[in-house]
SEFI-628749 format. One record per residue: residue in three letters; x, y, z of N, C-alpha, C, O in turn. Coordinates in steps of 0.02 Angstrom, whole numbers, plus 50000, padded with zeros to 5 digits. Example, Ala and Ser with C-alpha at 12.3 -4.5 7.8 and 13.67 -1.06 7.14 Angstrom:
BEGIN
ALA506604971650390506154977550390506604983550390507124983450423;SER506424988850354506844994750357506455000250394506705005750402;
***
This chain:
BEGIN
UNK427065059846736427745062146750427815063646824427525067846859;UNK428225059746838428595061746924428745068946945429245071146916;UNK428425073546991428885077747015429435077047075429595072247110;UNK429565081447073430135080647134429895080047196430235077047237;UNK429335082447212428825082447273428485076147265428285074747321;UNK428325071747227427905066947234428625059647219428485053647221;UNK429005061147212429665057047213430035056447290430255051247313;UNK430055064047331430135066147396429635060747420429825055247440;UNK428915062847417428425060047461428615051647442428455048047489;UNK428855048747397428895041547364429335038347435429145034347477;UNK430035042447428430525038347451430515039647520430945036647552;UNK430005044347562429965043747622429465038747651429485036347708;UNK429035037647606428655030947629429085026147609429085022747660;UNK429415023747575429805020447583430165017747630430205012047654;UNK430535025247643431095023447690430775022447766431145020047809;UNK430005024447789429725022247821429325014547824429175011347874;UNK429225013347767429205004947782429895000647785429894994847802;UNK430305003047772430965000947795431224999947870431604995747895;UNK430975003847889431145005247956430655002248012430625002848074;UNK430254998647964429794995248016429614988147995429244987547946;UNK429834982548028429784975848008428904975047977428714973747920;UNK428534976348033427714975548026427484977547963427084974347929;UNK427824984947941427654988947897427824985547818427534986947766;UNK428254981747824428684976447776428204971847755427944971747699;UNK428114968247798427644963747802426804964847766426484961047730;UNK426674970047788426144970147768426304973747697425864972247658;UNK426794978347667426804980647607426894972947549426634972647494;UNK427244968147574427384960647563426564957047546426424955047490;UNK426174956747593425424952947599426014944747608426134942547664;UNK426164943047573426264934947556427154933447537427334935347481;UNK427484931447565428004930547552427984923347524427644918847550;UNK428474922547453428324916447396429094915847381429364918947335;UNK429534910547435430064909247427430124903147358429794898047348;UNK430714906447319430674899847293430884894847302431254894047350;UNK430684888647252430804882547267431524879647280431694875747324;UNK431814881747241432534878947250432904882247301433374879047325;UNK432764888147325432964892247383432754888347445433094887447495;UNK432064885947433431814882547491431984877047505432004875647565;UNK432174871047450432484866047460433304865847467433594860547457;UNK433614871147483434124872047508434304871847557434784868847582;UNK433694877447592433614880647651433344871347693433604869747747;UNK432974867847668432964861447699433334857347713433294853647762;UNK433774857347667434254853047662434804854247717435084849547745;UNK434984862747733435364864447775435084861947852435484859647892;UNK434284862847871434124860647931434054854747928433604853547968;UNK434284848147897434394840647902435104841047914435354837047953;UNK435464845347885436214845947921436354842947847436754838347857;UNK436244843247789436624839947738437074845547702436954851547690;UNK437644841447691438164847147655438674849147713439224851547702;UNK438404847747781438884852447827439604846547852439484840547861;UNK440174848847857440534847347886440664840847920440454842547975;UNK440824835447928440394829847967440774833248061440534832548117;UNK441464837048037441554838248088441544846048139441894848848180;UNK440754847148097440414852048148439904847748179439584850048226;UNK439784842248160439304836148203440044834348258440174836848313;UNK440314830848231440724825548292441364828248302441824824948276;UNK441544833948336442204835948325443024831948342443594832648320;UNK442714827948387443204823748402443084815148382442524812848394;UNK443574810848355443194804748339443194799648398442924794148393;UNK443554802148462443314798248520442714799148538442464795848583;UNK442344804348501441554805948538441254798348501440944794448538;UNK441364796548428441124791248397441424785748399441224783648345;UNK441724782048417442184775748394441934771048364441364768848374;UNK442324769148325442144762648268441504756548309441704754348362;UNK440914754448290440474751148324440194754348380440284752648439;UNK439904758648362439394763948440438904765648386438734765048327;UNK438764768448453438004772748419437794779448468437714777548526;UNK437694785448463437754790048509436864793748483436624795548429;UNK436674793548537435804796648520435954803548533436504804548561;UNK435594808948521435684817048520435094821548526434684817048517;UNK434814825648533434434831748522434794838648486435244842148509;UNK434424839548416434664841848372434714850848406434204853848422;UNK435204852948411435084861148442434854865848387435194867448339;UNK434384867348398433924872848347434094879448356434024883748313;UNK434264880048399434604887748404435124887748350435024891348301;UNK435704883748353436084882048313435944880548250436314883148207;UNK435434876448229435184877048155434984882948159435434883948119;UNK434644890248171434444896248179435034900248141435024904148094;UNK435474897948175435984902348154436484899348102436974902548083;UNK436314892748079436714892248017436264894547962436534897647916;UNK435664893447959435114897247935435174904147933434814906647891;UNK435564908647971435684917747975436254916547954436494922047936;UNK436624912547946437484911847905437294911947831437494915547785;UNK436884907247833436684907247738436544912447719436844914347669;UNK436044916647746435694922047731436114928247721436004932947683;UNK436764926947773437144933547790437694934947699438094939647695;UNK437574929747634438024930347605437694936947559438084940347525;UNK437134938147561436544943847512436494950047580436184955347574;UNK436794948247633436694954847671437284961447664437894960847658;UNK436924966747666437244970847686437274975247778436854978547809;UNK437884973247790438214975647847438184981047887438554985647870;UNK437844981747936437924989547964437724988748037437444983548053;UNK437854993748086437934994048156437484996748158437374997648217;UNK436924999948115436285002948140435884996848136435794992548092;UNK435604997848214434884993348234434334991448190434134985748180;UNK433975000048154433434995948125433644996848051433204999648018;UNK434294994848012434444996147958434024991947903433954985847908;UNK433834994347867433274990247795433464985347795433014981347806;UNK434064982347786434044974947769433794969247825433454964247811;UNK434134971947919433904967747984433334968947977433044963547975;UNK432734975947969432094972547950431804969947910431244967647923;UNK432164969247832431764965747792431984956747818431664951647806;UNK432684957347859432544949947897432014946447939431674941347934;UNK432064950647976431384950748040430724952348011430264949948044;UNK430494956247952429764953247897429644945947878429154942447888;UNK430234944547849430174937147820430694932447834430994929647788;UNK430834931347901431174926447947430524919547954430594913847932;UNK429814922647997429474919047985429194915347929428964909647935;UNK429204918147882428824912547805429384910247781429344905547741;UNK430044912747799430594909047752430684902447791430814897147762;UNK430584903047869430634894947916430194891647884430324886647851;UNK429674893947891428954889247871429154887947797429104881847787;UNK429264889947765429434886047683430094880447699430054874647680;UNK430704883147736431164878747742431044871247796431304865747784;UNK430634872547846430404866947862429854862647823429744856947842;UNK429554864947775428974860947747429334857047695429064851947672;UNK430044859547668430604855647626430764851547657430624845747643;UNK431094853347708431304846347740431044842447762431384837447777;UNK430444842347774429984837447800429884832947724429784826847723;UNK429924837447662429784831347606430324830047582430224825947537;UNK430974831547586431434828847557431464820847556431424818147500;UNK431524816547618431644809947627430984808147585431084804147540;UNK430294810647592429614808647572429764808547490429504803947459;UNK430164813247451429874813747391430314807947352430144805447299;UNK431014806147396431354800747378430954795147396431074791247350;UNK430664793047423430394785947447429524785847414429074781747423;UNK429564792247375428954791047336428194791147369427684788447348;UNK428334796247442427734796047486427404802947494427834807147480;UNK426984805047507426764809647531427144813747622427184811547679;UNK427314819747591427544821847677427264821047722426694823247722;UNK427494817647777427174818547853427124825747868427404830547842;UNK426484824947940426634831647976426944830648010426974824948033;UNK427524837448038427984837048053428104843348100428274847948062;UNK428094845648168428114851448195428814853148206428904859248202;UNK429144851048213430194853348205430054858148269430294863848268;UNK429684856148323430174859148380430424857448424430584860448475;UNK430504848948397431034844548444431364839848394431044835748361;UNK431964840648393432134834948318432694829048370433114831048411;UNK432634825948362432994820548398433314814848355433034814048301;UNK433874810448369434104805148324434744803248338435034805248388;UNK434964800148303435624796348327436174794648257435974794348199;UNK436894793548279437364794448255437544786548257437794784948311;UNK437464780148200437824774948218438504774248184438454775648124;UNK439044772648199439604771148171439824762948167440174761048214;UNK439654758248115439704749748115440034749548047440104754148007;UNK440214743448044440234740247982439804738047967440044734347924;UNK439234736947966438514737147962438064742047888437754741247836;UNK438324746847932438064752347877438394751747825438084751847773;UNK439194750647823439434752147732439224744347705439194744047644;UNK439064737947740439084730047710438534730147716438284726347675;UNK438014733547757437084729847734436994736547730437134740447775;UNK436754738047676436324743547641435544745247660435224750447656;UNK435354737947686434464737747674434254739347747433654740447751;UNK434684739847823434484740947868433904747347887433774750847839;UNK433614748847940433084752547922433004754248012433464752648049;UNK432464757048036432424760848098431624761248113431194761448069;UNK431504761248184430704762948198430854766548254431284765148296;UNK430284773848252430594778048305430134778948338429654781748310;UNK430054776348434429344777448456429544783248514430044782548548;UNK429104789248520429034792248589428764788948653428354784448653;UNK429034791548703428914790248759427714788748756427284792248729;UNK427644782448798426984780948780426814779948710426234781348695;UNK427164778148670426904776548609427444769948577427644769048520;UNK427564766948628428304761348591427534754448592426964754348616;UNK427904750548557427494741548564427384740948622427074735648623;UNK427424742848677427404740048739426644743148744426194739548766;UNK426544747648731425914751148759425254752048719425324749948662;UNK424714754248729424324753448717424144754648646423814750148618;UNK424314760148611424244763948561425154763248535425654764348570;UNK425104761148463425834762748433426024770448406425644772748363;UNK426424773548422426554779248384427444780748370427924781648407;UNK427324780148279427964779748243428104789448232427704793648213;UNK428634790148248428884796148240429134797848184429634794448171;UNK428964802848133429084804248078429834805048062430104809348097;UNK430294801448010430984800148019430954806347961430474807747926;UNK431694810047963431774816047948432304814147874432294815947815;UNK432684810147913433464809447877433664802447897433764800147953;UNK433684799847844434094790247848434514791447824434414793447767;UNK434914791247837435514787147786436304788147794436544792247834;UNK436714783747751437314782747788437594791647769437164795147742;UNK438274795047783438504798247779438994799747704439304805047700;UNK439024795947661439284795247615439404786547549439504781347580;UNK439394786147501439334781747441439774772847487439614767047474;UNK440434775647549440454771247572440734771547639441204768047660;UNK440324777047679440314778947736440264772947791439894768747766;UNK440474770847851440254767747886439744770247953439584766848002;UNK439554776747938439214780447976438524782847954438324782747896;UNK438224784848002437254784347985437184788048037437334787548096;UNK436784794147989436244797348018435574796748018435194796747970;UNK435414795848096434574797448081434224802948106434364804248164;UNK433824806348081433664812348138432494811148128432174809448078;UNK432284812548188431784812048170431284815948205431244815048266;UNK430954819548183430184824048235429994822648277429484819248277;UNK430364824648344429904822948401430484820648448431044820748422;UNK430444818848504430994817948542430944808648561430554805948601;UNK431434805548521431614798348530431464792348587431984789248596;UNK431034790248620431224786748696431424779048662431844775948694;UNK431214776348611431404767348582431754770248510431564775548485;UNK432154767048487432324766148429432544757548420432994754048444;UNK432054756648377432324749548336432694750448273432514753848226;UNK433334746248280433684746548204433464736748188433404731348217;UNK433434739448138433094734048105433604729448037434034732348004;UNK433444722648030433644722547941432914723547902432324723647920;UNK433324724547830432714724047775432034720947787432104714847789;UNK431454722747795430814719647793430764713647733430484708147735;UNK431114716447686431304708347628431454704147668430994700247682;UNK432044703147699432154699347727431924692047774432264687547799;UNK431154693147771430804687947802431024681947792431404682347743;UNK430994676747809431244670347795430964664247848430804665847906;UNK430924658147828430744652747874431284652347921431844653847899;UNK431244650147995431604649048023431384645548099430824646948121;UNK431804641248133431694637748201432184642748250432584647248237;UNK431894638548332431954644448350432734641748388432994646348420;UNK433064636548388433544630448426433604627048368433184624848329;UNK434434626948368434624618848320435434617848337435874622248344;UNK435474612648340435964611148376436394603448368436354599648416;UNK436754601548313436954596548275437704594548296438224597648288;UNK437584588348325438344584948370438454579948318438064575748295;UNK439474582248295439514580048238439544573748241439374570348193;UNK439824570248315439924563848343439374558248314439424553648273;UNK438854560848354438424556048352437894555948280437544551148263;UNK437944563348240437494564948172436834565848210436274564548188;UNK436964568148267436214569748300435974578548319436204583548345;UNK435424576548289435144584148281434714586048325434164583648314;UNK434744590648388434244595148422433974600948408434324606048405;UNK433304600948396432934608348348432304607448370431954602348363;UNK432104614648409431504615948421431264622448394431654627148386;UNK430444622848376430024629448376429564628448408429294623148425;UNK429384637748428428824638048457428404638948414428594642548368;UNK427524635448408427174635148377426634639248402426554638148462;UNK426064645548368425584644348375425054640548387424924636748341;UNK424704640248434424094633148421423524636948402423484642248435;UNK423054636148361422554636748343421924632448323422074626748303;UNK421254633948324420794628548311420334628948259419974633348282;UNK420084627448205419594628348167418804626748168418574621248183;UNK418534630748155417824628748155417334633048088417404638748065;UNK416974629248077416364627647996416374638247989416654642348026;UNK416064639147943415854645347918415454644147909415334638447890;UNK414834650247918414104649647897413984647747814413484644447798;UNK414374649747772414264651947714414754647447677415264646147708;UNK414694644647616415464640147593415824645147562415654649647523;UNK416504642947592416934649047540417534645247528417894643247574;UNK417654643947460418244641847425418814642147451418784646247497;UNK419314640147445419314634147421419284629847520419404623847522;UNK419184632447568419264628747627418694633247664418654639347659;UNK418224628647708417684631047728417684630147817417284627047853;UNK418204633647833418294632647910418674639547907419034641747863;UNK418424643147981418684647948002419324647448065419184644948119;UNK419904649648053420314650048094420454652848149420644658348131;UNK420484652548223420574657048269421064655848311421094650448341;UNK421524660848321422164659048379421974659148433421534662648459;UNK422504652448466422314653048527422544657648597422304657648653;UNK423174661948562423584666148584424164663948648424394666248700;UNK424204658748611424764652748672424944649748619424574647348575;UNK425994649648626426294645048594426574639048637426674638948698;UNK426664634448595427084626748618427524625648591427464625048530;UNK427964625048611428694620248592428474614148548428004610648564;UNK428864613148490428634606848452429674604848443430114608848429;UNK429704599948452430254594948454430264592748354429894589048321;UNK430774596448335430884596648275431494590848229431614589648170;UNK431814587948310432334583748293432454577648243432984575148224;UNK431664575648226431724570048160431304572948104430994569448064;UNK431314579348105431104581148027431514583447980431354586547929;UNK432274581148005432844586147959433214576747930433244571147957;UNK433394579047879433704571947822434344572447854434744576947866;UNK434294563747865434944560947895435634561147854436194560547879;UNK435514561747802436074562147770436174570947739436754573047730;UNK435844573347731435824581947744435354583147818434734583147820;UNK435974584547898435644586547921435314595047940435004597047989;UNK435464597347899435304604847907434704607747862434584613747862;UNK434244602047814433954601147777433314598947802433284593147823;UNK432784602547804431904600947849431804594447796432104594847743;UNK431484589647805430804586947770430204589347781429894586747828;UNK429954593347753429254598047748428624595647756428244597947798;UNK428444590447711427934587247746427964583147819427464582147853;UNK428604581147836428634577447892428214582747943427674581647971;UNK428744590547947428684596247978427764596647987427394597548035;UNK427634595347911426904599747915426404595747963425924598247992;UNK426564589847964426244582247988426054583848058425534583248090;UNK426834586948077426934588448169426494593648177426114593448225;UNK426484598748136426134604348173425464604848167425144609148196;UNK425074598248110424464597348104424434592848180424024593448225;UNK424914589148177424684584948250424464588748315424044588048359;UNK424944593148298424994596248373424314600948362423994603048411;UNK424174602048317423384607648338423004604448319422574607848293;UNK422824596148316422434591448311421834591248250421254589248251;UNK422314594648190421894595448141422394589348075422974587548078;UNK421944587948029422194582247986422654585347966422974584948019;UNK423014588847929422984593647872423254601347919423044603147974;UNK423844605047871423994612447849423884614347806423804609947764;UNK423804620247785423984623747711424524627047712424744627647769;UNK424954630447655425374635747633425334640747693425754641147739;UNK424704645047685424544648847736424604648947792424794654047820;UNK424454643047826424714642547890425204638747907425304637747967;UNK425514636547870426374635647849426754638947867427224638247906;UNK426414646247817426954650747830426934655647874427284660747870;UNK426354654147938426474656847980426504654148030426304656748082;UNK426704649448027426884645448080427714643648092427964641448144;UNK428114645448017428614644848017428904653448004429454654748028;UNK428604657847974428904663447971429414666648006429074668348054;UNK429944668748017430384671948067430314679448045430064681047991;UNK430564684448098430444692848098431024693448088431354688848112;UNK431354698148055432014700348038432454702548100432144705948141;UNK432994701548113433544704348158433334710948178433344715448136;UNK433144711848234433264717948258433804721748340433924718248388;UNK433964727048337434404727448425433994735648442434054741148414;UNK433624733548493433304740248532433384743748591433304741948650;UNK433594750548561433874753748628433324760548647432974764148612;UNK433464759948722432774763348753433254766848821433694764648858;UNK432834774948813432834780348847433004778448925432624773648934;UNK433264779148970433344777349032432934785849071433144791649072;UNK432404783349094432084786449140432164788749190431744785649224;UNK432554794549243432814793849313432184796349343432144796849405;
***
């Protein structure tokens, strides 16, 4: 049974860990936000749900066919993050009132749970494991096309400064948020970890397909000009026999122009003859004979891409 003295002594320790964030904290040991709280709290620092026009307030900032790159202001996510929070607060002009320190106890583990959401939200849709992800530079861009609402399958590669194709080492920046703005938005967000210097927008990686690299058909004459550039490569024996072809392949890392103009049917000229094709490019790397395999990489094309890069002063 409680006395009044040991109820006294109760609510003054109390009201002294109240009054002290540290003191919070440690009466706490472990703060265990939950899940759906936390995937809220993620969702709000990807910016989903908000306004489109607390992003772009004016639509001359966007016009129809642009694309505008950004650095996400974190102060500002900070404080839509203390907006959410402010709907369970209670109000008062005293400094260290219980509730601003039970903010300032668990400000820190409630970020750290809400960033570790958002880092898997895009991951748990695409069926991957979360990247690491440090969120103290979020960077990305705003495209507005007809693009986005008519090709669905387009896609993005995001390199930092020293880490694009050009250089030695590749480094892909963990993408945060794809996708268009709505079911038939013509607008796309991307936002991604780390601060942007290349972005490639890309089509679908499906998309692969055979293709030349020149063609050029004058209806006058039914005459067709079409060139590719070819790999050349050379083969030589393997120690060992191995099925079903016993020669090893090596590039020579130099292409040639091959003159494609009589392998397309005179009466369909937009139409290859394939073995003719395959004939030429055995000629030209002075071997009898192609296979499939090197068919299809000799004819393969890379999907459409347009890359825009950081200007350095």
């Amino acid at each position: 049974m409680n006395t009044p003295s040991s109820r006294t002594t109760f609510q003054a320790k109390l009201a002294t860990t109240l009054n002290d964030p540290a003191a919070i904290q440690a009466a706490l040991a472990e703060v265990q936000l939950p899940q759906p709280l936390a995937d809220w709290l993620g969702r709000l620092r990807l910016l989903k749900g908000l306004p489109f026009n607390y992003l772009v307030p004016d639509e001359n900032m966007l016009p129809p066919e642009s694309v505008r790159f950004f650095y996400l202001d974190l102060n500002w996510v900070d404080a839509l993050l203390d907006g959410a929070f402010s709907i369970g607060r209670n109000l008062t002009v005293t400094e260290n009132a219980p509730t601003n320190n039970l903010d300032s106890a668990v400000k820190t583990a409630v970020e750290q749970h809400a960033g570790k959401s958002a880092s898997s939200i895009r991951a748990q849709g695409l069926g991957r494991s979360a990247p690491e992800v440090t969120l103290q530079v979020v960077s990305g861009f705003l495209l507005r096309s007809s693009v986005v609402s008519t090709y669905r399958g387009i896609g993005a590669n995001v390199f930092p400064l020293g880490g694009t194709p050009e250089d030695e080492s590749i480094q892909l920046l963990p993408i945060l948020r794809f996708e268009p703005l709505g079911p038939n938005s013509d607008t796309l967000l991307c936002l991604v970890d780390g601060d942007a210097f290349r972005v490639d927008i890309h089509e679908a990686p499906e998309h692969l397909h055979y293709g030349i690299d020149k063609y050029e058909f004058d209806a006058t004459t039914k005459k067709v000009t079409a060139t590719k550039m070819i790999h050349t490569f050379t083969r030589s024996a393997l120690p060992s026999p191995l099925p079903p072809r016993r020669e090893q392949i090596t590039l020579s890392g130099t292409t040639t122009p091959l003159d494609l103009s009589n392998t397309f049917r005179s009466s369909s000229p937009r139409v290859l003859k394939l073995a003719a094709l395959a004939s030429q490019i055995a000629t030209l790397n002075n071997v009898s004979d192609i296979d499939s395999a090197e068919m299809g990489f000799e004819m393969t094309e890379g999907v459409g891409m347009v890359s825009f890069k950081k200007e350095i002063s």
